[in-house]
N, C-alpha and C positions, 0 to 999 in steps of 0.2 A: 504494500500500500504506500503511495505516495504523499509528501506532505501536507499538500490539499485532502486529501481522502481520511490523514488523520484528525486532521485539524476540522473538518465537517465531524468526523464521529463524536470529536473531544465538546464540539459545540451542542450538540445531539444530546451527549450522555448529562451532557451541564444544563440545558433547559430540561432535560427528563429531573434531574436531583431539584433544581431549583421548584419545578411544579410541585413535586410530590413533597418538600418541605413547606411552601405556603399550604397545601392540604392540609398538612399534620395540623401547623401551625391553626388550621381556620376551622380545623375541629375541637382542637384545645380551648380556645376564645369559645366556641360555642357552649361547649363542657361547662367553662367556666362562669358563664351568661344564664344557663340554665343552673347551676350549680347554688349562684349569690342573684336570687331575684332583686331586682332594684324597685327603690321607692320613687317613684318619677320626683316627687314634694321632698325628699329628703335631699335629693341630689342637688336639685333647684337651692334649697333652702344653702346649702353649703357653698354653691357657689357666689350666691349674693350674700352671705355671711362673714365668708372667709376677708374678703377683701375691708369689709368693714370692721372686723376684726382687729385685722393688722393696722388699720390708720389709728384706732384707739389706742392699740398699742404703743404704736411708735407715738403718738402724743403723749400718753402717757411716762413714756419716759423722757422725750424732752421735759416735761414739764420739771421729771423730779431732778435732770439737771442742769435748769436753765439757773 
């Protein structure tokens, strides 16, 4: 076999590994999803939370040493 003919296989064999790892990968995610049901309101809640969070935060410690 010639170095075109390997270099087609080597590309072959490497989108076959790449597909069959995003698989695994998008059955594990799935797994995982059905695994830890989520609260639509708790997620929401967290992310408008979080941020407001930290600003009290970081005022609060300016504050204690301004």
């Amino acid at each position: 076999m010639n170095d075109l003919g390997m270099n087609a296989l080597y590309l072959e064999t490497r989108a076959a590994d790449l597909d069959r790892l995003a698989e695994q990968r998008r059955e594990r995610l799935e797994a995982l999803r059905e695994a830890r049901p989520t609260d639509r309101r708790a997620t929401w809640r967290a992310w408008v939370t979080h941020p407001l969070r930290a600003v009290r935060r970081s005022v609060a410690i300016r504050r204690a040493y301004a």
